[in-house]
C-alpha positions as CSV (number, residue, x, y, z in Angstrom):
1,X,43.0,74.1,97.4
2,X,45.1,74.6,100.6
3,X,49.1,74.9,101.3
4,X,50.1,73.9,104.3
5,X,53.7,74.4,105.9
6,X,55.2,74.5,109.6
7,X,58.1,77.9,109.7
8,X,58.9,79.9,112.2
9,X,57.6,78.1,115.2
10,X,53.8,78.4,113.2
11,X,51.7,76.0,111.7
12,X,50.3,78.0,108.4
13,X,47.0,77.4,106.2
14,X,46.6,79.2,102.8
15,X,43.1,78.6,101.8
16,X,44.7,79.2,97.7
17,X,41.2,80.6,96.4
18,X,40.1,82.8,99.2
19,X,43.2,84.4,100.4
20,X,42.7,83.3,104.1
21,X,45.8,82.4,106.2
22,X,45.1,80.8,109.6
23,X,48.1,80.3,111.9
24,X,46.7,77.2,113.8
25,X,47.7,74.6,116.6
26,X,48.8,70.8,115.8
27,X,45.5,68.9,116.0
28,X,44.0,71.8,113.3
29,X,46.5,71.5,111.7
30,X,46.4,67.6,110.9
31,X,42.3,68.0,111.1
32,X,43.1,70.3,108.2
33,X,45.4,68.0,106.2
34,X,42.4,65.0,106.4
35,X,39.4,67.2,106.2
36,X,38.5,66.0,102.3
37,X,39.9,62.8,102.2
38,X,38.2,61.4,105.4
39,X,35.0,61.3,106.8
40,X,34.2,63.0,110.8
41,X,34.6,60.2,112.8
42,X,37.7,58.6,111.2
43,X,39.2,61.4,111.9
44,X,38.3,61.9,115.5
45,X,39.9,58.3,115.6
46,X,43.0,59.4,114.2
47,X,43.7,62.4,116.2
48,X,42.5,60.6,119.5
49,X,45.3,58.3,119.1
50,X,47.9,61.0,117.8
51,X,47.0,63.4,120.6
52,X,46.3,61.5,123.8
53,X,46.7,65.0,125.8
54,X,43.5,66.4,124.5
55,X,39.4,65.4,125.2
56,X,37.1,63.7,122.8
57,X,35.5,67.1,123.5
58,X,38.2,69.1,122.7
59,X,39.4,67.6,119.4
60,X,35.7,67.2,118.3
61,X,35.0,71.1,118.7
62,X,38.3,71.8,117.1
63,X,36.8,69.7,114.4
64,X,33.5,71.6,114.1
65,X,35.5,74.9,114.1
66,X,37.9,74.0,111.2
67,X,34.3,72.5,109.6
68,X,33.1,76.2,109.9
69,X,35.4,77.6,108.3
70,X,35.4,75.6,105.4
71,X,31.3,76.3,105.3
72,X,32.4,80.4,105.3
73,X,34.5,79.7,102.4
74,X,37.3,80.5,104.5
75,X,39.0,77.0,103.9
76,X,38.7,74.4,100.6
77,X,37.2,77.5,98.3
78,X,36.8,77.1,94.9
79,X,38.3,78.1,91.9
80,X,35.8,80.0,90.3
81,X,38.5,82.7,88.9
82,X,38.6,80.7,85.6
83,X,36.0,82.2,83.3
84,X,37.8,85.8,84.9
85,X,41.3,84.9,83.4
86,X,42.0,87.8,80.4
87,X,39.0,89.8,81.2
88,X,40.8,92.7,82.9
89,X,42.9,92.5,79.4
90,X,40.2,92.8,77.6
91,X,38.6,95.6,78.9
92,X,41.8,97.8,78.9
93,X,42.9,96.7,75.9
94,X,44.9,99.4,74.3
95,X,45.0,101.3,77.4
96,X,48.6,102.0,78.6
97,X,50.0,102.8,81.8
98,X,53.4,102.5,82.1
99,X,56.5,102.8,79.7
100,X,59.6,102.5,80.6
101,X,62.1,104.5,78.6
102,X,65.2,103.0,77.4
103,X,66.9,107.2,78.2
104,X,70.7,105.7,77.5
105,X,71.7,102.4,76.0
106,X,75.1,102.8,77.1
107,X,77.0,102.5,80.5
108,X,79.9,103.4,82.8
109,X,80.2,99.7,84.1
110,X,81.2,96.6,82.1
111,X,78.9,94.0,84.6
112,X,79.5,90.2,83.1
113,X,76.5,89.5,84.1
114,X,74.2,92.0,82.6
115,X,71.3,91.0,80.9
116,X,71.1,93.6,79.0
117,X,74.7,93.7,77.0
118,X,76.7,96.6,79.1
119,X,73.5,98.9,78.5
120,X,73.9,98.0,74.5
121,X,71.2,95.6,74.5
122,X,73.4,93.7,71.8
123,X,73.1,96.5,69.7
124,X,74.6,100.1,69.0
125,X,75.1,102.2,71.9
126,X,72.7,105.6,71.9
127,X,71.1,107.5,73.7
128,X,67.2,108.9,73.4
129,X,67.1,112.1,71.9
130,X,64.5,115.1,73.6
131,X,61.9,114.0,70.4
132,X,61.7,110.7,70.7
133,X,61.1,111.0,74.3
134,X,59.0,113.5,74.3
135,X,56.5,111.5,71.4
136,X,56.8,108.8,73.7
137,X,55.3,110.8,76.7
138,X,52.6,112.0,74.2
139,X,52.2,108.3,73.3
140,X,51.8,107.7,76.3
141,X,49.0,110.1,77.2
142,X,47.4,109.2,74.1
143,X,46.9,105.3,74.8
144,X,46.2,105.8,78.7
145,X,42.7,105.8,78.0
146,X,40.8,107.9,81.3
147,X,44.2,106.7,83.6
148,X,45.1,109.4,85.7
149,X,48.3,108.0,87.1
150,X,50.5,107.2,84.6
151,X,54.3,106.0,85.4
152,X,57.7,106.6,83.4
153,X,60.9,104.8,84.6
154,X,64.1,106.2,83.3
155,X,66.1,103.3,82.8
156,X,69.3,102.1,80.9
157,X,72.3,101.1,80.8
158,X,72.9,103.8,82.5
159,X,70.2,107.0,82.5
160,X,72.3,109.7,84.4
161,X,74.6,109.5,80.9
162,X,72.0,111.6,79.3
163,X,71.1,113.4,82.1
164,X,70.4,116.8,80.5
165,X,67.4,114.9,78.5
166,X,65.8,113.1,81.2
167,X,65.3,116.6,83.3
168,X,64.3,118.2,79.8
169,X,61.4,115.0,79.4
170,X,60.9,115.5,83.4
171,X,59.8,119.3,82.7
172,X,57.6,118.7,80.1
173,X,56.0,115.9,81.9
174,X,55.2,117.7,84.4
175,X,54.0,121.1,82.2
176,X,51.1,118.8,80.4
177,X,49.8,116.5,83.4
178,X,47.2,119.5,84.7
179,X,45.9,120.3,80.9
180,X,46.2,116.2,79.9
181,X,44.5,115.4,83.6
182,X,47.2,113.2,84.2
183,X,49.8,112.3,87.0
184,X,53.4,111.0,86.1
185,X,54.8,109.3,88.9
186,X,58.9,108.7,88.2
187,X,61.7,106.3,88.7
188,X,65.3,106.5,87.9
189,X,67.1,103.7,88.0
190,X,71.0,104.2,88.8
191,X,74.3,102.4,89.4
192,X,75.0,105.6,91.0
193,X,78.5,106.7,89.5
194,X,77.1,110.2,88.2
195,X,75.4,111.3,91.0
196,X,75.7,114.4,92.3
197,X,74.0,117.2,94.6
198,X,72.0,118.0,90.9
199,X,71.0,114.4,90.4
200,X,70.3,114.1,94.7
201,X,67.9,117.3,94.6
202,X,66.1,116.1,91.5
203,X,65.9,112.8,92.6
204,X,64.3,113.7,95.7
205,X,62.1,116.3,93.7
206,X,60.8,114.6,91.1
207,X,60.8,110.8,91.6
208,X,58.4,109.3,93.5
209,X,61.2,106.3,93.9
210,X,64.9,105.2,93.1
211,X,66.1,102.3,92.4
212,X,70.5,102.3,93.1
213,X,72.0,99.1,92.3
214,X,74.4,97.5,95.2
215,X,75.4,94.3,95.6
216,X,75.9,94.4,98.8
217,X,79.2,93.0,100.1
218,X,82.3,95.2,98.9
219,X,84.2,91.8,97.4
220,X,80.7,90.7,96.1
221,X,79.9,93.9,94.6
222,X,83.0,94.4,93.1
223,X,83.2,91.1,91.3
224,X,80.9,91.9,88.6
225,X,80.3,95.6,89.2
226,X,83.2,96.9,87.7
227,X,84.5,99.8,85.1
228,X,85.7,99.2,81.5
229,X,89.6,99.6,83.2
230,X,88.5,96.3,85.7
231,X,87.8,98.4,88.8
232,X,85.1,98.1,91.3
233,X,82.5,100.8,91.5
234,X,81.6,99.9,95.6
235,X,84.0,102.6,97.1
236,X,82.8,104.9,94.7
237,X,78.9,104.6,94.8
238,X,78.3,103.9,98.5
239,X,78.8,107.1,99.9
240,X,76.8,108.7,96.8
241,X,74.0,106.7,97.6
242,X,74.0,107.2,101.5
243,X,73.9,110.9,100.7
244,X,70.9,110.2,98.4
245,X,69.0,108.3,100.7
246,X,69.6,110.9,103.7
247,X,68.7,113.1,101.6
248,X,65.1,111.5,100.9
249,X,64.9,110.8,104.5
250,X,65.1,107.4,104.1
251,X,62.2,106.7,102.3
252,X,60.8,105.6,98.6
253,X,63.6,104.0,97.6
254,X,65.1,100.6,96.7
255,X,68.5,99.3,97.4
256,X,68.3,96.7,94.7
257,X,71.0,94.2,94.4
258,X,71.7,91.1,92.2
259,X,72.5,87.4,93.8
260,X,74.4,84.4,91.6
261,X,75.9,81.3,91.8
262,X,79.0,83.1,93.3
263,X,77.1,84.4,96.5
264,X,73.9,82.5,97.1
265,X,74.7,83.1,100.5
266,X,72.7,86.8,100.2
267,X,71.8,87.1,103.6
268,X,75.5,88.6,104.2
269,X,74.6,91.1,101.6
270,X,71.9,92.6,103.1
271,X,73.3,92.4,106.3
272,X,75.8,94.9,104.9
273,X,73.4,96.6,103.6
274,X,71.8,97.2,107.1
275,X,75.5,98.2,108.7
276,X,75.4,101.0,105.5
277,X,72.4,102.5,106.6
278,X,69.8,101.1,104.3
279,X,66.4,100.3,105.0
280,X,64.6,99.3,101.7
281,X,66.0,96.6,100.1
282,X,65.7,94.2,97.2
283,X,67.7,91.3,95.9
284,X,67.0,89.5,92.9
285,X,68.1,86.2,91.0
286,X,70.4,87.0,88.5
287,X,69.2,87.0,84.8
288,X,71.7,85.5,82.7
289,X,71.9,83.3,79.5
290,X,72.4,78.9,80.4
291,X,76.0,78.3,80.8
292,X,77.3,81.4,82.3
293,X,79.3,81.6,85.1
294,X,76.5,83.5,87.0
295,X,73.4,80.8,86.8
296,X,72.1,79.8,89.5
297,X,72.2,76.0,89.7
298,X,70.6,73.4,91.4
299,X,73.4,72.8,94.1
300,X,72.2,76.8,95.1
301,X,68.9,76.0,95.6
302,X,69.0,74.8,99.4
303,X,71.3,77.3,100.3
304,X,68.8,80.0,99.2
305,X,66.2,78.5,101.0
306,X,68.1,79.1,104.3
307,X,68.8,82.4,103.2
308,X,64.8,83.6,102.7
309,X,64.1,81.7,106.0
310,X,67.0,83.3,107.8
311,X,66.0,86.6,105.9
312,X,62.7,86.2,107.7
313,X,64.1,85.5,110.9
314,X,66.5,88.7,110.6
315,X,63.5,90.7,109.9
316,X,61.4,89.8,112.9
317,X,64.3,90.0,115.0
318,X,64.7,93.9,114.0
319,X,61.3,94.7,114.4
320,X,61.8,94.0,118.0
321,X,64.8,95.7,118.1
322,X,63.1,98.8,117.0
323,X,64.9,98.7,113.8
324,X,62.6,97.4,110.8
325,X,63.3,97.0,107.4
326,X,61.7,96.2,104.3
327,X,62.6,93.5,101.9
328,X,60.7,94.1,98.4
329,X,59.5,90.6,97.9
330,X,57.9,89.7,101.6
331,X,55.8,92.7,100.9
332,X,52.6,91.7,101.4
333,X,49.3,92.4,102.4
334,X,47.0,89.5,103.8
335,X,43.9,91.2,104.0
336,X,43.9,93.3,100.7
337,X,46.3,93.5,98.1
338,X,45.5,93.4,94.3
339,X,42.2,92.5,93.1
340,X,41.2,89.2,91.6
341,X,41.6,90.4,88.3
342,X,45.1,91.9,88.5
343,X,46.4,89.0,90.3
344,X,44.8,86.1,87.5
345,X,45.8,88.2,84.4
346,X,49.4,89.3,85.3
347,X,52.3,91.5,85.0
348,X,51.2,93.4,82.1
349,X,54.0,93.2,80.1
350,X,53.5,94.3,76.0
351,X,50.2,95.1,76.5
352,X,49.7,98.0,79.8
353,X,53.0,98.4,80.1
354,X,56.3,98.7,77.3
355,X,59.9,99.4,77.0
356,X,61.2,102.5,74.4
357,X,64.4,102.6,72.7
358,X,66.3,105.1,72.2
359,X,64.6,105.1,68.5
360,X,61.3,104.9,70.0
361,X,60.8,101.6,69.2
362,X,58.6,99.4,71.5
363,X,58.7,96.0,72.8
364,X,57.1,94.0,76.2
365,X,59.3,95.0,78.4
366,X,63.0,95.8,79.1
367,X,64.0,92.0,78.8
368,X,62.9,91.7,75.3
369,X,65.0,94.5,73.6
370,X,66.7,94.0,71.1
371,X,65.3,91.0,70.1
372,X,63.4,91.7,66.5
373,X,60.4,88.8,67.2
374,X,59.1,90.8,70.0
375,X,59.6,94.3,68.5
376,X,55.9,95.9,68.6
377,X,56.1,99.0,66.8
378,X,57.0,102.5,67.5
379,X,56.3,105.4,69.4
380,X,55.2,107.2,66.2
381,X,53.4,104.7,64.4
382,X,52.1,102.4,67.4
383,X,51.3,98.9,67.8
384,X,51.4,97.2,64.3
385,X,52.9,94.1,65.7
386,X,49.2,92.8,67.0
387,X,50.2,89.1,66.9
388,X,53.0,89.4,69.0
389,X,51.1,91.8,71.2
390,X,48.1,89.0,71.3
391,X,50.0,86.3,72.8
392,X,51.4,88.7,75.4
393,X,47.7,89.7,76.1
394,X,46.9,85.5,76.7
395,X,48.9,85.5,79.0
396,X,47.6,84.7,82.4
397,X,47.5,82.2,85.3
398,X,45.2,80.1,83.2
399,X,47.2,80.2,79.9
400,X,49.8,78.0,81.6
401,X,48.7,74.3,82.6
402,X,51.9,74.4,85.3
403,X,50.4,76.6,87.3
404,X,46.6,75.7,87.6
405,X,48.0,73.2,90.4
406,X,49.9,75.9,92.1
407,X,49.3,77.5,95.4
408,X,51.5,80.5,95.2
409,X,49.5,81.2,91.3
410,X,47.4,84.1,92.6
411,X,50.5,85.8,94.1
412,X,53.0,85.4,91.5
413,X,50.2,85.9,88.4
414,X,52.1,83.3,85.6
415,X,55.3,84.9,86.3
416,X,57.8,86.6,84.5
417,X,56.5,86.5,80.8
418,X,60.7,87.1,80.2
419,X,61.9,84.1,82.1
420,X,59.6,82.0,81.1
421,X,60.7,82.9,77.5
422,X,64.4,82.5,78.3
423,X,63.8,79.5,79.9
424,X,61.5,78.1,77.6
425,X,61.2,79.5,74.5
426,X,57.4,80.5,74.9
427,X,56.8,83.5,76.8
428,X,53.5,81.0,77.9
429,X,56.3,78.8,79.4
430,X,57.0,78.2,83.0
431,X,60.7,78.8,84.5
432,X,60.9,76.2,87.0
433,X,63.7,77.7,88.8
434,X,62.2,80.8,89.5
435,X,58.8,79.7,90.6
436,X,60.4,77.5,93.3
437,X,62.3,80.2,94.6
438,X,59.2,82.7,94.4
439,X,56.7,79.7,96.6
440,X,59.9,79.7,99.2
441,X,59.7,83.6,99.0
442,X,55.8,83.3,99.7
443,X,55.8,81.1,102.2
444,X,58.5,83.3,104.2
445,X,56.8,86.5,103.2
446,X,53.2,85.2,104.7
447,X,54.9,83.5,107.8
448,X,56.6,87.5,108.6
449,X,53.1,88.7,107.9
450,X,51.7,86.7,110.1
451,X,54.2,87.1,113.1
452,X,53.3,90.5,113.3
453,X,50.0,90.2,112.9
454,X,49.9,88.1,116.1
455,X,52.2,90.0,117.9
456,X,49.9,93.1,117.4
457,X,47.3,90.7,118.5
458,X,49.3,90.0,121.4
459,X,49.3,86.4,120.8
């Protein structure tokens, strides 16, 4: 399978199976497009007549060139990753790399759209007591097989509420890794009201990244961003998290802010994020429940395919101004990148990687707490939920019919096993909305990669 598309002044091949992106001229281009569904000379005929400007000669070698490739398996691969789909599964199955720990469900901020109840996850607020997080760290160590590198995110509602316990868990992390043979590599994830020079130098000592939560524009921001007295928290976070990120030299870190129906134009967000002084950045689709004032419709959809073109243009721009930045979901690497089995058997989700309560309960992932059908077990009993922890393990690129005629499927893995369940019902679903907006983001995010790739070349 091939994906052809014309952005950014380039005509782009993805050869789906093999990974190869060629950047070619017009008459490879419509060679390309033909190549299986006519023979050689019919299409020397055709593009003799389209392209009077070029030579038998030249159009036939340009012919025999793209012909080449396809014999290197460099264009029209196979599928052969079939047969592969669950394997990686099965041979870590029970093996555990990542929890994320639930360290506070409560929160400073009242944000409609929160996916996650104001940090309650439509339950009773709490926070995780020293015990249950440190059994879940020893859980942890126990199911992570011969892992070395093990990560913990500190997440919420809001984390920095029980501070005091997340630097207690951080110390005796790091007091077992040498005699466990293990590395924790840390994330906290902030809205960034408590912090403070003792959250900054732990931060920046402990956490290999930080996630701070901005909307971006002030009005924006402040429109669902807001304490339980209706105020806005931008005026109060911005200069907290400028310090931060000075503080960590500007690096491992994510600026991570949330786009709805009331600003699908993000670009302007992240151009304020620029004219703040931040370099890393994310923004996401919001996560809401059908209905809500938030969704993102199908009257947004245009405009936020202009935005991740114009994103792209904004970014090339700045790297020849000499002032790059990243964007979290154009990063990607053509010529490496995660191996064939990570990218057929996905995110991981209930089975490498699990969400703790502040009980020590576990389910798939952050989305799904709260919700009893996907609760999995505990952190002192483990797994006994192995059904439920099954159909998470099915899933896979293959498991979903969708997305065997998708180009984008070895990038995006199946998806969001959450989505597809809001959206569907069955976490083996498919969340239309979302995978169009992720091909758009692939398409940009392989047209930037392959800019600079040429401009290195000089080309």
């Amino acid at each position: 399978m091939i994906h052809q598309y014309k952005l950014g002044g380039y005509n782009i091949v993805l050869d789906v199976c093999s990974g190869a992106v060629h950047a070619v001229d017009d008459v490879a281009y419509d060679i390309i497009a033909r190549f299986e569904s006519a023979g050689r000379e019919e299409i020397l005929a055709e593009m003799a007549e389209k392209y009077a400007d070029y030579t038998p000669g030249e159009i036939s070698e340009c012919y025999e060139q793209v012909a080449a490739l396809a014999a290197e398996g460099q264009l029209f691969a196979p599928d052969t990753f079939a047969p592969a789909a669950g394997k990686l599964k099965e041979k870590t199955a029970g093996v555990v790399k990542a929890l994320c720990l639930h360290i506070a469900h409560t929160c400073n901020l009242n944000c409609a759209y929160c996916f996650a109840s104001q940090g309650k996850y439509h339950g009773e607020r709490a926070v995780m007591s020293f015990e249950v997080g440190k059994r879940a760290l020893d859980f942890l160590v126990e199911n992570s097989g011969t892992r070395k590198n093990l990560e913990v995110d500190f997440f919420g509602g809001e984390p920095l509420m029980n501070f005091e316990v997340v630097k207690d868990l951080v110390a005796y992390a790091r007091s077992i890794e040498k005699e466990k043979g293990k590395n924790f590599r840390l994330t906290l994830t902030t809205n960034g009201l408590l912090i403070d020079d003792d959250v900054i130098e732990f931060a920046n000592r402990e956490c290999a990244n930080v996630v701070l939560s901005l909307d971006g524009r002030k009005e924006v921001h402040d429109r669902y961003r807001v304490d339980y007295a209706g105020n806005g928290s931008f005026d109060r976070i911005v200069p907290k998290f400028q310090k931060l990120v000075a503080a960590r030299g500007g690096k491992n870190y994510y600026m991570r802010g949330t786009f709805t129906h009331e600003n699908p134009d993000f670009l302007e967000d992240i151009k304020t994020m620029l004219d703040l002084g931040f370099r890393e950045l994310s923004m996401e689709p919001v996560v809401c429940a059908p209905g809500d004032p938030a969704e993102l419709t199908a009257e947004d959809m245009p405009v936020l395919f202009d935005q991740y073109e114009k994103l792209a243009e904004l970014m090339l721009r700045k790297d020849k101004e000499g002032d790059p930045f990243t964007f979290y979901h154009y990063m990607i690497d053509l010529e490496g990148g995660p191996c064939i089995y990570k990218r057929i058997s996905g995110c991981g989700s209930g089975t490498e990687y699990m969400a703790v309560t502040p009980w020590g309960d576990l389910y798939p992932c952050h989305q799904f707490v709260g919700d009893e059908k996907f609760l999995l077990g505990n952190v002192f009993d483990g797994v006994k939920n192995t059904a439920c922890q099954a159909d998470f393990a099915a899933c896979n690129v293959y498991a979903r019919p969708e997305c065997r005629d998708c180009w984008a499927r070895l990038y995006c893995s199946g998806g969001c096993a959450a989505n597809a369940y809001h959206a569907t019902g069955s976490v083996r679903g498919v969340y239309k909305y979302g995978c169009e907006l992720f091909r758009k983001r692939m398409e940009c995010a392989i047209m930037v990669a392959v800019a600079r790739a040429m401009e290195e070349d000089g080309e």
